[in-house]
Jmol script that loads the backbone (N, CA, C; Angstrom):
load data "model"
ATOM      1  N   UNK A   1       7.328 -52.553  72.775  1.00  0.00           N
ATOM      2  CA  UNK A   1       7.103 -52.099  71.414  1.00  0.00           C
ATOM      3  C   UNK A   1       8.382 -51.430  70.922  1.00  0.00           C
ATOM      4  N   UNK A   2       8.969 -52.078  69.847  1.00  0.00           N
ATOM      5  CA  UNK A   2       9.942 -51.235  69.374  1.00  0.00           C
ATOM      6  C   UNK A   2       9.985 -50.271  68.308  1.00  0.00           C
ATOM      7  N   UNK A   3      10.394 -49.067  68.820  1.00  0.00           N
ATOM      8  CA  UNK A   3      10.621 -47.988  67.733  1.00  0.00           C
ATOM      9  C   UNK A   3      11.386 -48.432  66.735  1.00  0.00           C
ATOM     10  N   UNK A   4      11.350 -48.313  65.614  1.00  0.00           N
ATOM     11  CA  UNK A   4      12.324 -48.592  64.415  1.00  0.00           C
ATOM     12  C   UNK A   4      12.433 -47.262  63.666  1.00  0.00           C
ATOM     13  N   UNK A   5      13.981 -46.603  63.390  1.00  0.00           N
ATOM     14  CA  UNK A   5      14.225 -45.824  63.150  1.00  0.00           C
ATOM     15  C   UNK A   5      15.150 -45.459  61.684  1.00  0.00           C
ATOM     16  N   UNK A   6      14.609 -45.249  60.845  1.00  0.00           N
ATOM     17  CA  UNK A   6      15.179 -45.561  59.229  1.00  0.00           C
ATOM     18  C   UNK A   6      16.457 -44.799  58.816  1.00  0.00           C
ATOM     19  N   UNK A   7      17.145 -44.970  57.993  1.00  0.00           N
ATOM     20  CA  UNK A   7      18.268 -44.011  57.517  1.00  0.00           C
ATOM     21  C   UNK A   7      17.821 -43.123  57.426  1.00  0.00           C
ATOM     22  N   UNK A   8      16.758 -42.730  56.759  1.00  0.00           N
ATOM     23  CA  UNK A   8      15.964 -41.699  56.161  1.00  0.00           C
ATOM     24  C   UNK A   8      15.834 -40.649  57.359  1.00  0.00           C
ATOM     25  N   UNK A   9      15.472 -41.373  58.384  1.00  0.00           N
ATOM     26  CA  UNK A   9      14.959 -40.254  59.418  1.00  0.00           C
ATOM     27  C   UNK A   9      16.600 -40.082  60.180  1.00  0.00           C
ATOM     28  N   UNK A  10      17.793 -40.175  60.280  1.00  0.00           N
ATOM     29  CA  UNK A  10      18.569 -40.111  60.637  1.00  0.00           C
ATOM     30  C   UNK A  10      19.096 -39.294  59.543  1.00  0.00           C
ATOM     31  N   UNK A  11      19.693 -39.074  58.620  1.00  0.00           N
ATOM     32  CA  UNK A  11      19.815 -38.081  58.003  1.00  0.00           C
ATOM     33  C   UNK A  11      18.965 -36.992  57.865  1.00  0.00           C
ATOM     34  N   UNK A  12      17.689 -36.631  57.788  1.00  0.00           N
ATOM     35  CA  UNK A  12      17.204 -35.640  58.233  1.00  0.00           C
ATOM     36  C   UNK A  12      17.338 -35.164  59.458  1.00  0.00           C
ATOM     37  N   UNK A  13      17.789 -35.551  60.345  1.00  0.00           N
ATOM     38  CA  UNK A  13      18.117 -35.414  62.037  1.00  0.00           C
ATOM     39  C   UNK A  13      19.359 -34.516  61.570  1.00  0.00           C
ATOM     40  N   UNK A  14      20.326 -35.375  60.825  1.00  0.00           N
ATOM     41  CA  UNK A  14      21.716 -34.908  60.347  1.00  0.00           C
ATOM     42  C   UNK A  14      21.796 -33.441  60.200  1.00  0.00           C
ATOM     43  N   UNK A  15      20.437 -33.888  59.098  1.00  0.00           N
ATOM     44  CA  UNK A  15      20.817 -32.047  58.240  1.00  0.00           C
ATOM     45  C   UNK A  15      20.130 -30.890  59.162  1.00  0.00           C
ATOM     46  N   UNK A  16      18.946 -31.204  59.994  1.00  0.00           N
ATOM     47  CA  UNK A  16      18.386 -30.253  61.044  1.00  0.00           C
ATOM     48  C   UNK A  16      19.731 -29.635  61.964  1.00  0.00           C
ATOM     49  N   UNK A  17      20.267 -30.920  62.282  1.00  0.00           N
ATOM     50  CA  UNK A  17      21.378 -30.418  63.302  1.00  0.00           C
ATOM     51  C   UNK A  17      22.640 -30.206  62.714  1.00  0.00           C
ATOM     52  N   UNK A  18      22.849 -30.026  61.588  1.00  0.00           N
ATOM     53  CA  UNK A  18      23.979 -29.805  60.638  1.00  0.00           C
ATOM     54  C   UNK A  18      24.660 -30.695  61.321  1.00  0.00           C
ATOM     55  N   UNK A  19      24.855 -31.839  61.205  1.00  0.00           N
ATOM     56  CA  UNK A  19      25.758 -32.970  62.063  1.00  0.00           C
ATOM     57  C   UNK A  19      26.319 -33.637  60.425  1.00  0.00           C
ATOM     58  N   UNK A  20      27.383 -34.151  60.406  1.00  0.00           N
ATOM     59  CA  UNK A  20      28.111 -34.919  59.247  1.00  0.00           C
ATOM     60  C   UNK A  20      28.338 -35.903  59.954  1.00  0.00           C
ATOM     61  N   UNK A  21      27.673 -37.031  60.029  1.00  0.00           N
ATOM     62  CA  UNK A  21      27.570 -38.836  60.888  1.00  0.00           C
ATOM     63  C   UNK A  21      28.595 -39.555  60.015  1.00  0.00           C
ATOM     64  N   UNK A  22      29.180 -40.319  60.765  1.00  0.00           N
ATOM     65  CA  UNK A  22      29.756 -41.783  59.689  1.00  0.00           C
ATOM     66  C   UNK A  22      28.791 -42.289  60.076  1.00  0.00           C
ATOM     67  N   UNK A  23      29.133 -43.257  59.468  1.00  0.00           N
ATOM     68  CA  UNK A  23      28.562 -44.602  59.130  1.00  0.00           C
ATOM     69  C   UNK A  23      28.166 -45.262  60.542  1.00  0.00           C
ATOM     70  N   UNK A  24      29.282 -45.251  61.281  1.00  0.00           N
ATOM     71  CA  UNK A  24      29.091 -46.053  62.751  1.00  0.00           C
ATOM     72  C   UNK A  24      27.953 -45.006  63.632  1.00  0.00           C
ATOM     73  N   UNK A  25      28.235 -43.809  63.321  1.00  0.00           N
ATOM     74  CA  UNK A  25      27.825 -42.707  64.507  1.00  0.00           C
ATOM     75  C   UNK A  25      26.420 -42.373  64.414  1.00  0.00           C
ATOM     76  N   UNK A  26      25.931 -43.043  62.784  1.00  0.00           N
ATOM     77  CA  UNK A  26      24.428 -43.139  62.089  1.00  0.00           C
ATOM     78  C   UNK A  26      23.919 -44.244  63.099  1.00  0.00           C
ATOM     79  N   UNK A  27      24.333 -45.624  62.780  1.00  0.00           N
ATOM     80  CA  UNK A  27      24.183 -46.919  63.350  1.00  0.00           C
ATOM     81  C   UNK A  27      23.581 -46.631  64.575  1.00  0.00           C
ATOM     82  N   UNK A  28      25.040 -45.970  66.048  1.00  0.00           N
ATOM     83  CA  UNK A  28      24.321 -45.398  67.170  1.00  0.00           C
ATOM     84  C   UNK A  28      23.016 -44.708  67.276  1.00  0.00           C
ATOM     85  N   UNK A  29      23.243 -43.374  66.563  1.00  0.00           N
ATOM     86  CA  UNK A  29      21.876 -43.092  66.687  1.00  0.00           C
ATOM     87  C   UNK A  29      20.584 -43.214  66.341  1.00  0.00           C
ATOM     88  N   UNK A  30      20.691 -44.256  65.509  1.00  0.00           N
ATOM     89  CA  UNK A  30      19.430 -44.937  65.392  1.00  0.00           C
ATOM     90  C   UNK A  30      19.382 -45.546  66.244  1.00  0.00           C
ATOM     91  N   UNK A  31      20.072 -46.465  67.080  1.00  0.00           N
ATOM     92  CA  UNK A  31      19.643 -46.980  68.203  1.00  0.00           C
ATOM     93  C   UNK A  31      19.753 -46.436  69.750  1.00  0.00           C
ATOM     94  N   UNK A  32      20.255 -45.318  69.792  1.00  0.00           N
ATOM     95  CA  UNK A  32      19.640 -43.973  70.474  1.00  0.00           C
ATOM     96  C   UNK A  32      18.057 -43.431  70.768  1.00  0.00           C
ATOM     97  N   UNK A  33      18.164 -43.426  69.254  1.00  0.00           N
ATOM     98  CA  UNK A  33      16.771 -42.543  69.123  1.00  0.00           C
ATOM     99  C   UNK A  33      15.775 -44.151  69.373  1.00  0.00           C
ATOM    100  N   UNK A  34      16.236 -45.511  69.027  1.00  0.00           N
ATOM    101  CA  UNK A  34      15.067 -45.953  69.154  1.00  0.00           C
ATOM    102  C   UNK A  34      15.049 -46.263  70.872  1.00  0.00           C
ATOM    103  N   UNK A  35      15.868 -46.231  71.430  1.00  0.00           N
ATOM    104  CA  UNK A  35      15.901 -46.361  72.974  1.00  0.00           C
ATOM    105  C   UNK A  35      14.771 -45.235  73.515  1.00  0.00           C
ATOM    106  N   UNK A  36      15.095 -43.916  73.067  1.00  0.00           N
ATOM    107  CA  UNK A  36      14.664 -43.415  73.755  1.00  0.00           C
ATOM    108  C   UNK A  36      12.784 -43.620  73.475  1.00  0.00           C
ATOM    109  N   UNK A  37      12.377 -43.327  72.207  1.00  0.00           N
ATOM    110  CA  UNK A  37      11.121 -43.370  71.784  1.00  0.00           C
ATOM    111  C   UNK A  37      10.913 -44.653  72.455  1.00  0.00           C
ATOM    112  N   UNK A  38      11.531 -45.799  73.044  1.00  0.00           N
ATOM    113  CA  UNK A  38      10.087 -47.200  73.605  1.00  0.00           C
ATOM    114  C   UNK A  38      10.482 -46.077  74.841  1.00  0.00           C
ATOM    115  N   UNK A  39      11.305 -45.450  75.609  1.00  0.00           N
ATOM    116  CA  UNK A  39      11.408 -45.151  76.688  1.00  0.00           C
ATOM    117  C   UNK A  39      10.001 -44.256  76.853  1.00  0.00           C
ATOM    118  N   UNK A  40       9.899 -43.113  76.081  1.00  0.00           N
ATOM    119  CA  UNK A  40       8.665 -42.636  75.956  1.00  0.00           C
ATOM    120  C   UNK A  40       7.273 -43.531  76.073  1.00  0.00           C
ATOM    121  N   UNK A  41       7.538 -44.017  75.629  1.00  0.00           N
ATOM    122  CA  UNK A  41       6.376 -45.226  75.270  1.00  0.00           C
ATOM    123  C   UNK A  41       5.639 -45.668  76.553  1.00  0.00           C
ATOM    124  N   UNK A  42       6.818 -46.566  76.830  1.00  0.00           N
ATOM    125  CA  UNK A  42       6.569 -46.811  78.443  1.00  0.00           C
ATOM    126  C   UNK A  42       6.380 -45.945  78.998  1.00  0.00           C
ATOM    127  N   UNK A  43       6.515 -44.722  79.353  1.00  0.00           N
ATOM    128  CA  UNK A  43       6.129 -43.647  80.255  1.00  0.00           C
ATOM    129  C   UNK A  43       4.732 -43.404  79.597  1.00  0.00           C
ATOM    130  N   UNK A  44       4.521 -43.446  78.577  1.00  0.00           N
ATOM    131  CA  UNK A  44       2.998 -43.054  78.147  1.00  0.00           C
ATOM    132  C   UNK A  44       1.752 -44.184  78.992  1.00  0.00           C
ATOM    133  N   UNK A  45       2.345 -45.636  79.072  1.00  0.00           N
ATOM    134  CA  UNK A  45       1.750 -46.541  79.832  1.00  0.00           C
ATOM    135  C   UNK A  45       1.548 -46.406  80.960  1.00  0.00           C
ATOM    136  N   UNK A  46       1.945 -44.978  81.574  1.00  0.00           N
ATOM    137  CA  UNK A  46       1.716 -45.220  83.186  1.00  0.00           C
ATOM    138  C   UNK A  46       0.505 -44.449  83.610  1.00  0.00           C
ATOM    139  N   UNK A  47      -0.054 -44.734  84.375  1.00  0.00           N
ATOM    140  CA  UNK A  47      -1.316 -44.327  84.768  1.00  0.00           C
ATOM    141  C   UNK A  47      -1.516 -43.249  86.102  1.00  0.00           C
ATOM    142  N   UNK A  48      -1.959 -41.801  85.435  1.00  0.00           N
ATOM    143  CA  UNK A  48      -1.578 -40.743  85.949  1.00  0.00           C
ATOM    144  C   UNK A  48      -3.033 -40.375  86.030  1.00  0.00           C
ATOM    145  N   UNK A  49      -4.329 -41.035  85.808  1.00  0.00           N
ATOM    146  CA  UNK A  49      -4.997 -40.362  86.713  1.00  0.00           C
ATOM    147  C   UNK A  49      -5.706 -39.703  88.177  1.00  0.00           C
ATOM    148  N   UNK A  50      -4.774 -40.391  88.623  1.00  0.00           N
ATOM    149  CA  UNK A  50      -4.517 -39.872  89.879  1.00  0.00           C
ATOM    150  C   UNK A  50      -3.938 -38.423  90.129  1.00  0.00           C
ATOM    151  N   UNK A  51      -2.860 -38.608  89.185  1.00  0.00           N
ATOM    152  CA  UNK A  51      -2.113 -37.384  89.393  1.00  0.00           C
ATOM    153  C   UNK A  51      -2.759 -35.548  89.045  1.00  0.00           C
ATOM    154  N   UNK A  52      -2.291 -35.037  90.157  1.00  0.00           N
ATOM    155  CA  UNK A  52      -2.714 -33.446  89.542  1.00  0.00           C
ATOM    156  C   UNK A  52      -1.628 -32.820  88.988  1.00  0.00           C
ATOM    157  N   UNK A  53      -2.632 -32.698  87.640  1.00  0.00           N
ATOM    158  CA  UNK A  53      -1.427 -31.618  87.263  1.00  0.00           C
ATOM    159  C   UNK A  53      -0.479 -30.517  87.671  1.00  0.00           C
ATOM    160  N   UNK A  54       1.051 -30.474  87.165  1.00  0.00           N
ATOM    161  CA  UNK A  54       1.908 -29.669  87.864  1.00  0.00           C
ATOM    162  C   UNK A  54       2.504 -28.878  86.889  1.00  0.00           C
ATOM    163  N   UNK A  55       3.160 -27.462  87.518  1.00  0.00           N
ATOM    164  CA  UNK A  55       3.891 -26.831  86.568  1.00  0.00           C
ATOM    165  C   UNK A  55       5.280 -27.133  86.974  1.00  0.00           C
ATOM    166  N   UNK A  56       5.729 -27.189  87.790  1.00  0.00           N
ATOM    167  CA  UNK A  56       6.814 -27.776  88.580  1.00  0.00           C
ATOM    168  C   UNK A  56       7.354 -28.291  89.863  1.00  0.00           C
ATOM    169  N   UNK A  57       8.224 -29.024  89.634  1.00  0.00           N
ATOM    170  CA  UNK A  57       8.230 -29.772  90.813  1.00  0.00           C
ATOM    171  C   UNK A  57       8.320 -29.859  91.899  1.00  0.00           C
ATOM    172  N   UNK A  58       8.771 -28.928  92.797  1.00  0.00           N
ATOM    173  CA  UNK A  58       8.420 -28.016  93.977  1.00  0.00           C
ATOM    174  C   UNK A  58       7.096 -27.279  94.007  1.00  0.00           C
ATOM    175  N   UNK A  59       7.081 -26.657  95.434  1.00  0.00           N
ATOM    176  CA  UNK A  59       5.972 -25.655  94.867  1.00  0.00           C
ATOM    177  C   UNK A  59       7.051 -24.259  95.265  1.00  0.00           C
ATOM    178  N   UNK A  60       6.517 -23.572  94.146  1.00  0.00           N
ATOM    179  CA  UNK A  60       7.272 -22.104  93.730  1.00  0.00           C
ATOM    180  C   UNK A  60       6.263 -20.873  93.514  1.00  0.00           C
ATOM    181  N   UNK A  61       6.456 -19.896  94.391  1.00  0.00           N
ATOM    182  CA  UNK A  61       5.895 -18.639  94.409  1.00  0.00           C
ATOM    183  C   UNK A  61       6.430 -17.679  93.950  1.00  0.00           C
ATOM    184  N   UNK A  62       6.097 -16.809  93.286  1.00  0.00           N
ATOM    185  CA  UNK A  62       6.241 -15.381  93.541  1.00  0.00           C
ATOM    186  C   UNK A  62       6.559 -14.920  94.875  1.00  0.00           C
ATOM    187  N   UNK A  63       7.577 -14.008  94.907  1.00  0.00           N
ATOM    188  CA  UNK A  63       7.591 -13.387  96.190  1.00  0.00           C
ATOM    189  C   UNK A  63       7.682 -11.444  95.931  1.00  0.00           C
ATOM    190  N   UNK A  64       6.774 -10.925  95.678  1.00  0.00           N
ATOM    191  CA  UNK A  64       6.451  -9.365  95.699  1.00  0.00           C
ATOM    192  C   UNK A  64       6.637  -8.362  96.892  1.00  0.00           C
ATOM    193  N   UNK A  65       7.473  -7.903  96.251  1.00  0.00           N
ATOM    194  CA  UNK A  65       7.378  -6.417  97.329  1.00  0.00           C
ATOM    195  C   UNK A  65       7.479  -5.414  96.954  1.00  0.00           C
ATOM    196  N   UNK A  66       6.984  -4.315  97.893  1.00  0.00           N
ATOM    197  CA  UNK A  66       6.948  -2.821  97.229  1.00  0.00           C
ATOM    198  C   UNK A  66       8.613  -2.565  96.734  1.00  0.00           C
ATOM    199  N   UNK A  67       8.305  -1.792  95.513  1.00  0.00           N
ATOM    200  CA  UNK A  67       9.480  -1.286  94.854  1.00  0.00           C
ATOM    201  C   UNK A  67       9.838   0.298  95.781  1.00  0.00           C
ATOM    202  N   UNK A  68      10.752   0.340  96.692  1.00  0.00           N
ATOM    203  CA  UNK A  68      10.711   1.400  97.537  1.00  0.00           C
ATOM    204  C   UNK A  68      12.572   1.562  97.625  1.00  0.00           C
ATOM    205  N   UNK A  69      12.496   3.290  96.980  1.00  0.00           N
ATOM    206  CA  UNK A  69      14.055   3.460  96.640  1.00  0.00           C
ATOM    207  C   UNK A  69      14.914   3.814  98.267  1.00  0.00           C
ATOM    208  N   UNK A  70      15.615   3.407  98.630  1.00  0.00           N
ATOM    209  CA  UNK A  70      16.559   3.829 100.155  1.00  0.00           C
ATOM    210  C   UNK A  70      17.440   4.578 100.116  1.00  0.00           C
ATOM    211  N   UNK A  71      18.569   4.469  98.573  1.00  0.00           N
ATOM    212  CA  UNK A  71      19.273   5.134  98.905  1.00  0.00           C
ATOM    213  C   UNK A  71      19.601   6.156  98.083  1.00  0.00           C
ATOM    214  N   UNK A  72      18.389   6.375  96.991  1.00  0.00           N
ATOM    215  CA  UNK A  72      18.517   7.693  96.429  1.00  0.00           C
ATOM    216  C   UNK A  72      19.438   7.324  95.174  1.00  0.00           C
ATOM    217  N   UNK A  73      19.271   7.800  94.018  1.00  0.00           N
ATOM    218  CA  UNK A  73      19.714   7.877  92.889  1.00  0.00           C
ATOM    219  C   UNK A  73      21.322   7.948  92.650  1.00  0.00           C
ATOM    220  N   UNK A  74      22.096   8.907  93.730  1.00  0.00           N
ATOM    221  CA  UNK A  74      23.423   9.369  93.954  1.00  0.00           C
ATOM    222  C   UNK A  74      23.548  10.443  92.598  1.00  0.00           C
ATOM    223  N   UNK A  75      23.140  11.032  92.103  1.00  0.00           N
ATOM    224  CA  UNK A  75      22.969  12.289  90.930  1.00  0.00           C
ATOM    225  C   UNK A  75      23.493  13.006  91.727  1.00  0.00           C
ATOM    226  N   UNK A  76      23.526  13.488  92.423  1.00  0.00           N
ATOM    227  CA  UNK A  76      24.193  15.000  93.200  1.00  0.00           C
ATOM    228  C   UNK A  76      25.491  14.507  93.285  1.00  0.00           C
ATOM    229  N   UNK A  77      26.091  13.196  93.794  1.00  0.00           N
ATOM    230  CA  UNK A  77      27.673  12.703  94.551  1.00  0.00           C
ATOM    231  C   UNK A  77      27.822  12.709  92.823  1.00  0.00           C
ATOM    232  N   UNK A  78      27.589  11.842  92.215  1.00  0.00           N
ATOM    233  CA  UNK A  78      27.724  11.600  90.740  1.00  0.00           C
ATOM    234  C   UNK A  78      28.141  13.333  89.625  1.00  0.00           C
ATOM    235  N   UNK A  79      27.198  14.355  89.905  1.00  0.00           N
ATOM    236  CA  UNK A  79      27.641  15.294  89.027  1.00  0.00           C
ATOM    237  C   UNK A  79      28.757  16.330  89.835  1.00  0.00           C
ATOM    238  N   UNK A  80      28.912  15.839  91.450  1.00  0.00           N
ATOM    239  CA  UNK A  80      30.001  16.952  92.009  1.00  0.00           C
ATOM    240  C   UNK A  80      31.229  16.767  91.341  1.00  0.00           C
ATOM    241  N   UNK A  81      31.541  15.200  90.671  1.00  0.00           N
ATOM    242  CA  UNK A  81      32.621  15.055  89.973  1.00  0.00           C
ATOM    243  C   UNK A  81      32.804  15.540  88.691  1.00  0.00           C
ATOM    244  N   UNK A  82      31.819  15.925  87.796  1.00  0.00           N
ATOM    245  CA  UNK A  82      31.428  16.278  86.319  1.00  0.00           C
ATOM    246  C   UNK A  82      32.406  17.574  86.458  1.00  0.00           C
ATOM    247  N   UNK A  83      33.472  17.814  85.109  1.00  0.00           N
ATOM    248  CA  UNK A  83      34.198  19.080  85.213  1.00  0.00           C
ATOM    249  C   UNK A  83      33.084  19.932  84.997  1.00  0.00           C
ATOM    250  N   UNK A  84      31.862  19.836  83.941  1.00  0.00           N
ATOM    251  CA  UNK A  84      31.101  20.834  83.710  1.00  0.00           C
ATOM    252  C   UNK A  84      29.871  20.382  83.752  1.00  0.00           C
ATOM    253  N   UNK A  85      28.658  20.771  84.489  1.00  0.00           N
ATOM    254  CA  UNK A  85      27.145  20.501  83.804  1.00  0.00           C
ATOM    255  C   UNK A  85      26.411  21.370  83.548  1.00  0.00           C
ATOM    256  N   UNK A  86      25.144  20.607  83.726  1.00  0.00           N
ATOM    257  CA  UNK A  86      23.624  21.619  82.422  1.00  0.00           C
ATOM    258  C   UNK A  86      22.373  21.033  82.987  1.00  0.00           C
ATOM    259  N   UNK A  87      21.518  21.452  83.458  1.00  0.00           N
ATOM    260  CA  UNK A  87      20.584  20.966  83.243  1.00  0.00           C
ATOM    261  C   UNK A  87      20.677  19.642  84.361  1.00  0.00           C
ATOM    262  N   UNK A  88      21.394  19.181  85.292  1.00  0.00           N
ATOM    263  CA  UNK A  88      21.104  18.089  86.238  1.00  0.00           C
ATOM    264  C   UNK A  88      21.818  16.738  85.309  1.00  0.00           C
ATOM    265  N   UNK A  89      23.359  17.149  84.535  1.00  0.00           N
ATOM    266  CA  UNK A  89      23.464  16.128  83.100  1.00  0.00           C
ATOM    267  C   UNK A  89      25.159  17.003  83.087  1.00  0.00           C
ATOM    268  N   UNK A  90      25.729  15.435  82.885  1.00  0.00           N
ATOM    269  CA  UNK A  90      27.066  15.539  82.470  1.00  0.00           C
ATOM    270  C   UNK A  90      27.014  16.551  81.542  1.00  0.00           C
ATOM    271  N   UNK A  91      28.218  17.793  80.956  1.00  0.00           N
ATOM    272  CA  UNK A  91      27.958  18.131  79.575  1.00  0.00           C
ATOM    273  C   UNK A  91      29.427  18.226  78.958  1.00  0.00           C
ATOM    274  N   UNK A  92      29.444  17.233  77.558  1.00  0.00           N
ATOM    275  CA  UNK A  92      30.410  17.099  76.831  1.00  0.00           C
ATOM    276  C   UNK A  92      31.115  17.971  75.844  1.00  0.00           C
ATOM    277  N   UNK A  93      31.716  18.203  75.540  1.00  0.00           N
ATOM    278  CA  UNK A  93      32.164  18.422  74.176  1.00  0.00           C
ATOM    279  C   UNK A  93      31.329  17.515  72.887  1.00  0.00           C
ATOM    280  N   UNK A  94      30.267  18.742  71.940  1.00  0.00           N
ATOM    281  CA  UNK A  94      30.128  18.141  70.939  1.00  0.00           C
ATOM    282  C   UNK A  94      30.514  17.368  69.685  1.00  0.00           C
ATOM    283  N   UNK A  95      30.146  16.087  69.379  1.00  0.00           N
ATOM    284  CA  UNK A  95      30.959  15.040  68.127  1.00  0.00           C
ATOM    285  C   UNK A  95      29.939  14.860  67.349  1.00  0.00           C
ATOM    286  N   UNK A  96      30.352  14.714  65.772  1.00  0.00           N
ATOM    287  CA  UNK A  96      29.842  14.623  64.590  1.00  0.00           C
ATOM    288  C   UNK A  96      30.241  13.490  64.498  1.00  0.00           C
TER     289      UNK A  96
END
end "model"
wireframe off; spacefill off
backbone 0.3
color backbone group
């Protein structure tokens, strides 16, 4: 079955994808786009009731684990360098 694919719908393709086609590069993709749509086609003909549905093509898990901290925040090594603090907190010079 062949897709047939009009100027019409190739310039709207154009302007979706802000694309500026010549003349030749129109030509191609109409016969692009109609390649691909019988390609679809044919894949619609194949007979998948057999098949179980998939989300992807491997099988893929989750892998969970406790969120458990080891080596500590470093806030203490972190403010021994601070020229001045406040409160467990760098403290700056105020800016407007």
């Amino acid at each position: 079955m062949a897709n047939i694919i009009d100027d019409e719908t190739i310039e709207y393709v154009g302007i979706l994808a802000k694309l500026a086609l010549s003349e030749e590069e129109k030509e191609q993709a109409k016969k692009d786009m109609s390649d691909m749509l019988d390609y679809i086609d044919m894949l619609g003909e194949l007979d998948t009731s057999n098949v179980e549905p998939m989300s992807h093509a491997f099988p893929v898990f989750n892998v969970f684990r406790e969120d458990v901290v080891t080596n500590g925040d470093g806030s203490e090594e972190t403010l021994a360098n601070a020229p001045e603090q406040k409160n467990g907190a760098f403290k700056v010079p105020k800016t407007v």
